[in-house]
N, C-alpha and C positions, 0 to 999 in steps of 0.2 A: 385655384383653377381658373377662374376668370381675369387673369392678370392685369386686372385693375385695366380695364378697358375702358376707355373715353368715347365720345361722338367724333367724327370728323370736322376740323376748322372750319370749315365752311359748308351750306348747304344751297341747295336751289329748287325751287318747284315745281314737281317732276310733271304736273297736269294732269297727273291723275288722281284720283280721289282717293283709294283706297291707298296708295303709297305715299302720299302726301311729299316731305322734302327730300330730296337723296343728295348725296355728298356732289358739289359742282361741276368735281373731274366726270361724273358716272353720265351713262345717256338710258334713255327710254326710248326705244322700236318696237316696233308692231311687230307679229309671230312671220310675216312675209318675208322680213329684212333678216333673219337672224336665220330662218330656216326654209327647207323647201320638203315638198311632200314626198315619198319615193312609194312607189301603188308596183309592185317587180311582181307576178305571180310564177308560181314554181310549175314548171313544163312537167315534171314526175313526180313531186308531192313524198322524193325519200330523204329531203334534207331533214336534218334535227328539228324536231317539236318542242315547241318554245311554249314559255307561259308568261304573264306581268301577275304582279302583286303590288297593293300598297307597299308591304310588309318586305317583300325579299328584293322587288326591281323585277329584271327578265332572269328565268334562268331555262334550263332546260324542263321537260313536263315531266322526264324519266327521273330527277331532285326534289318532285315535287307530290302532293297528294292531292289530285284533281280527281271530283267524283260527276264530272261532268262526260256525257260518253265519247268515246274516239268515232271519228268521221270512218268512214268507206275508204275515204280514197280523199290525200290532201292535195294533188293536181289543182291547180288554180288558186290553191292559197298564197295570201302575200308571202312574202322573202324580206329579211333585214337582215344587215350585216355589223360588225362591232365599229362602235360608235353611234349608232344609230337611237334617234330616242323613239321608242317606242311605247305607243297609250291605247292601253283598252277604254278605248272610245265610250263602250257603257258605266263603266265604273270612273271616266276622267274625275266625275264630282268627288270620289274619296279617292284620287291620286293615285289610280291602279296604273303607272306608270314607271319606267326604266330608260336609262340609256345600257344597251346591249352589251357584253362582252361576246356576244356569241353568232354566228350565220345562223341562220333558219328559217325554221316556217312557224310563222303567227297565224291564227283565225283572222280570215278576212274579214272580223267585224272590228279589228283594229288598226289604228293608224301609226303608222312610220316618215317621222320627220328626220332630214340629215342637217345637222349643220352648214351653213355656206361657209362656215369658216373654220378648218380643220384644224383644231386645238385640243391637246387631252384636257386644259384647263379648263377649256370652254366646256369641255362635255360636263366635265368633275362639278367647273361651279354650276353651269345647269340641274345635273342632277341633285344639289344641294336644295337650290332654289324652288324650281319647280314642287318640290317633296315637302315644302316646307309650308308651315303655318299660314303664311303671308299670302301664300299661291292657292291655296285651297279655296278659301271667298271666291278669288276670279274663276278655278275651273269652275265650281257650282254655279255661278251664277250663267256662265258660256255654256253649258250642259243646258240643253232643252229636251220636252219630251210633251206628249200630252198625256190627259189623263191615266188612261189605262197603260198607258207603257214605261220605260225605264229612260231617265235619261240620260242625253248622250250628246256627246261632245264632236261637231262637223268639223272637215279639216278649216272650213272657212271661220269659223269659229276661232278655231286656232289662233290660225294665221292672224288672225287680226286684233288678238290678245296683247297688252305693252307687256314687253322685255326689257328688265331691267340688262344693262351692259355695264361692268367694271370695267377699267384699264384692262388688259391682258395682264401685267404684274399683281397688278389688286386680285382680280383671278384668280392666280397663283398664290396667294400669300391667304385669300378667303380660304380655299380649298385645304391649303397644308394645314391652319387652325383648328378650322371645321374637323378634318381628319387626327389631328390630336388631341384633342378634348374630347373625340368620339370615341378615342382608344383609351381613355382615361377614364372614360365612364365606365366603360365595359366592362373594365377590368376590374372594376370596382364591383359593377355588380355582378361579374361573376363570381367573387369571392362571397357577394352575399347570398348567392344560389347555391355557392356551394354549403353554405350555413345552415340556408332552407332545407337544403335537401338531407345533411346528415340528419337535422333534428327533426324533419318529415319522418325518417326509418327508424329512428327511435321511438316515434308514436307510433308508425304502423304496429313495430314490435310489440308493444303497450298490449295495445288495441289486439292484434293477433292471437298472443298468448290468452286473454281475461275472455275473448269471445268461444274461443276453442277448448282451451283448460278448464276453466273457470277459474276464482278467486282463493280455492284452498289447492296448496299445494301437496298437500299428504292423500288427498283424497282417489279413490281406485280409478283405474282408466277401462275403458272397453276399447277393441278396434269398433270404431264408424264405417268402417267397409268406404267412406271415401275418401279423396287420395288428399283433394286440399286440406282435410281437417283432421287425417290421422288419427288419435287415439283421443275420447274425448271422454269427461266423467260418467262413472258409471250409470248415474240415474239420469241422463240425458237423454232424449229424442231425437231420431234424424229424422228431418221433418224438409219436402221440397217447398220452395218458395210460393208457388199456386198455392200450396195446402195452410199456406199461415198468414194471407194477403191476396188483397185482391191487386189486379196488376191491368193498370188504364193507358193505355197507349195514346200518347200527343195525337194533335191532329194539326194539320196545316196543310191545305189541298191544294192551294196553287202555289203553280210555278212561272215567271221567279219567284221565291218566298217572298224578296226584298221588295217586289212592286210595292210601290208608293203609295198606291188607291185605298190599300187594308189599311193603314199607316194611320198613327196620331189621332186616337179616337182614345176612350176612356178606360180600356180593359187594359193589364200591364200581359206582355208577350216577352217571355224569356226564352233564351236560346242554351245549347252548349257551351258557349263563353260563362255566363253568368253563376250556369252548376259549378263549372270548372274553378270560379275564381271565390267561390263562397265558403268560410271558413266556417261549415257545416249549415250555417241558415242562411237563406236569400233572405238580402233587407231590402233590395233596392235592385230597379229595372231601368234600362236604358229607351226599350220602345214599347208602344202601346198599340193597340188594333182599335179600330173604330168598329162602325154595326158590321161595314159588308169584311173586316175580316175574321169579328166573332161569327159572323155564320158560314164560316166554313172551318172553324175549331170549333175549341169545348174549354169552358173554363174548370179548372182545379180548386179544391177549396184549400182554406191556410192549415196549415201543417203537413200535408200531402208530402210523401218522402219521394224524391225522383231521382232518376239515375239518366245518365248520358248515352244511347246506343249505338251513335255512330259520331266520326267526327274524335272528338276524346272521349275513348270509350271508358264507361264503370266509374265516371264521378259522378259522386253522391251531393246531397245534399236536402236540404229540407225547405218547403215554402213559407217565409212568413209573413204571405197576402193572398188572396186570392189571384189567381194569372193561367195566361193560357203558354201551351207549350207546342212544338212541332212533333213532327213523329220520329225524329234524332231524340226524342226524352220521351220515358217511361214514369208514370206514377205507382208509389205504393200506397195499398191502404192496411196497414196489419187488421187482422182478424182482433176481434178484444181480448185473445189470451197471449197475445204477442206487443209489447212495450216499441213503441216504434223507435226511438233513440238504440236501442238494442239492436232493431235491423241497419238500422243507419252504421251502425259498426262493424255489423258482417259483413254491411256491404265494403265497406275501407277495405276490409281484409281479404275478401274476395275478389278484390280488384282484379290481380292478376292472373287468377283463375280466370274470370271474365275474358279477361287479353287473350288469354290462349285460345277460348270457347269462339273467338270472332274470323269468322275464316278470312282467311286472306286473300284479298284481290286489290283491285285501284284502291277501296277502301274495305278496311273491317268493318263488320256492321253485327252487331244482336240483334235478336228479335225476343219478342215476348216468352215464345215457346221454349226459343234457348236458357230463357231468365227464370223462366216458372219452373224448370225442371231440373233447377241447381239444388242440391242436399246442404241444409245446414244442421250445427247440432242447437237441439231448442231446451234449455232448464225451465224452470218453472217462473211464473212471471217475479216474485218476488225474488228470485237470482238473478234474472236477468236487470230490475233496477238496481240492483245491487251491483252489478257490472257495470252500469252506463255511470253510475255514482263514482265506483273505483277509475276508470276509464277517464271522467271526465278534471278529477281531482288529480290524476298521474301525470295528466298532460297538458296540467294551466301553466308554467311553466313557461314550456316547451312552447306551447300555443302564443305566450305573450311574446318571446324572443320572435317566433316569426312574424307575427304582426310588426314588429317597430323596422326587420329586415326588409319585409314587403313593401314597407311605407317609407322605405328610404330610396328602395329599388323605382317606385312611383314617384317621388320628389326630384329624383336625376333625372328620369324620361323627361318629367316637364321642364325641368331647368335646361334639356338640352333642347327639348322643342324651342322655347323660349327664346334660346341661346341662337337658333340657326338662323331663327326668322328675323332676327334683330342684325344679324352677320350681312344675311344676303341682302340686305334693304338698305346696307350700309348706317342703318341705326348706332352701330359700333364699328370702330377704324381698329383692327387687328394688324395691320402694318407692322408697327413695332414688336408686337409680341410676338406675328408667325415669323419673324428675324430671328427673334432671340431664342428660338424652342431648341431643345436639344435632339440630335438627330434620332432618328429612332429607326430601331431595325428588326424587331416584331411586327411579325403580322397583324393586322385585325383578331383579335379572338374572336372566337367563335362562341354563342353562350350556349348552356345546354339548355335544348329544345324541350325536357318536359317543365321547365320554369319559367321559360319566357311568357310573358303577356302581354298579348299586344290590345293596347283598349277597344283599336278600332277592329278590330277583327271577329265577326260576324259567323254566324251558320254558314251562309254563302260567303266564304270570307271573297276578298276582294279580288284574287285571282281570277275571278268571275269567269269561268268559261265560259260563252255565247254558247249556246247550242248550236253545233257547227252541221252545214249542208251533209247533207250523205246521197 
């Protein structure tokens, strides 16, 4: 896959510090030389609603799941058109940026630069560059703000950021690589999604059957009178959630959640990502709240079983530290005649009961009341370890094949992180290899959305909608 890629013959030094030498042919300009501002506001405000992401680029907001509210009336918001690179200015520090395929209307808390020089390459290898590893340092460090607020990225800023410049053909040949190895990845790991996922519904099934049947198959059924769980053993209880656990709703009172101020202090703060991505126990957090943002949550103690309410709704998962949570996560605490590993699996199985119970609007969302007033069937605590024992013995297996898929699916992400930032800094000379590639005539794949993961991607994921004028 890396076809033996070399350095470029020569190098020269570029004067900047963080890029150190780039290939001889290559130049460095300032954000003023390469680009110019475009500030166009929309006279009726019924052009297409756009959004930026880290994660997706620009697309439309109707493609997309923003839980941030729609304005009144978008009259005076900017306009961009395709080619255009467009950067939500508050999120530039995580690269909530795109060049556009699309005309529209943006939040006017973002900014729209055009190229001066009208190139699909130019756009292609900007959009590589900019996205990439190397560039991240510079927007953070050109992102200002003060205390209390978010920072953000001025067009003056920008503009006066170094641009690295290839040949127009280097260009051309960075982009076609980049774009083949990216299809190569993909495709890779979509084959290992699709792995995940059969052997994910083999477990659900597992899981399904042992929480609902129980473990003897000959043994009498009653109807449960409810609809997810059907016919359940005779000496079983249907018992609602309230009635067998007490149920703690997250706390996180300002908004943005992401302000900086709460940030980097001593308490670990978990979001929907981390429920999402934990193969049944949290081991490990990415951020932490200091005093001022433990006094406007609440901390959870370790073992606390939580579930996701909005965002990715009905992942489970269990604490193993103490940490605080927002109010997208619900805590359990079972009563002492309920085994909590036992609820941890109703809840798997209840998952998509959950989905359905989430009404639909810009986003699903549960609440407490919805979650307390779900019927499960309950055996006796001594059945019920004896199901999480069956349950957890059916599916080590199962559990260990997707661990080494997931961590291979993580090893390509990086190896292509890796791979871009070394491309676009001219670190490695792909000349000869994007020569040699074989032409290809597939599109991009697409991966499936409930297996992607993306690391940087947050409660407020980065799409960051401004809270726009009304």
């Amino acid at each position: 896959m890396i076809h033996n890629l070399k350095p470029y013959p020569a190098y020269k030094d570029s004067g900047v510090q963080w890029l150190g030498e780039i290939p001889n042919t290559w130049r460095v300009l300032r954000g003023k030389n390469v680009f110019r501002v475009i500030d166009v506001k929309s006279e009726t405000g019924d052009e297409e609603l756009l959004t930026v992401s880290s994660k997706d680029g620009v697309l439309p907001r109707s493609q997309k799941t923003v839980t941030m509210f729609k304005a009144e009336s978008y009259v005076g918001h900017k306009l961009c058109w395709p080619g255009d690179l467009v950067i939500n200015s508050l999120w530039a520090w995580m690269q909530g940026l795109g060049f556009t395929k699309y005309h529209g209307l943006i939040s006017s808390a973002y900014s729209v630069y055009r190229p001066l020089q009208e190139s699909s390459s130019y756009a292609n290898y900007f959009n590589y560059a900019l996205q990439s590893a190397a560039y991240k340092w510079e927007l953070q460090t050109r992102s200002k703000g003060v205390w209390l607020s978010r920072l953000q990225l001025s067009d003056l800023a920008f503009l006066d950021m170094p641009i690295i410049i290839p040949p127009p053909a280097e260009q051309s040949a960075i982009v076609c690589y980049l774009d083949h190895i990216d299809r190569q990845i993909r495709r890779y790991i979509r084959l290992k999604q699709k792995l995940i996922k059969l052997l994910e519904e083999q477990k659900q099934a597992i899981i399904h059957q042992a929480v609902t049947r129980g473990l003897d198959p000959n043994i009498r059924l009653k109807p449960s009178g409810v609809e997810w769980l059907g016919e359940i053993p005779e000496h079983w209880e249907v018992r609602r959630v309230k009635q067998i656990s007490q149920i703690l709703r997250g706390k996180f009172t300002h908004r943005p959640r992401n302000d900086p101020a709460f940030y980097d202090g001593l308490y670990p703060f978990i979001q929907t990502g981390e429920v999402a991505r934990a193969v049944k126990v949290i081991t490990s957090f990415k951020q932490t709240l200091n005093d001022r943002g433990l006094a406007i949550s609440k901390m959870f103690p370790r073992g606390t079983l939580v579930m996701t309410i909005a965002a990715n709704i009905g992942d489970v998962a269990v604490l193993d530290f103490e940490a605080c949570f927002p109010d997208s996560v619900v805590g359990f605490v079972p009563h002492n005649f309920v085994e909590r590993d036992f609820l941890y699996y109703v809840f798997c199985a209840m998952k998509s009961e959950l989905l359905c119970e989430a009404p639909v609007n810009t986003q699903g969302n549960l609440n407490v009341d919805r979650i307390g007033s779900r019927e499960i069937g309950l055996p006796s605590f001594t059945e019920q370890r004896e199901i999480v024992r069956f349950v957890e013995e059916s599916t080590a297996d199962l559990e260990q094949i997707m661990t080494v898929a997931r961590s291979e699916i993580s090893l390509l992400r990086e190896y292509r992180t890796r791979l871009i930032a070394d491309v676009v800094i001219g670190k490695l000379d792909v000349r000869k290899a994007a020569a040699n590639l074989p032409e290809e005539i597939d599109e991009m794949e697409v991966l499936d959305n409930e297996l992607v993961e993306d690391e940087e991607t947050t409660e407020e994921d980065h799409e960051g909608e401004p809270e726009e004028e009304t």
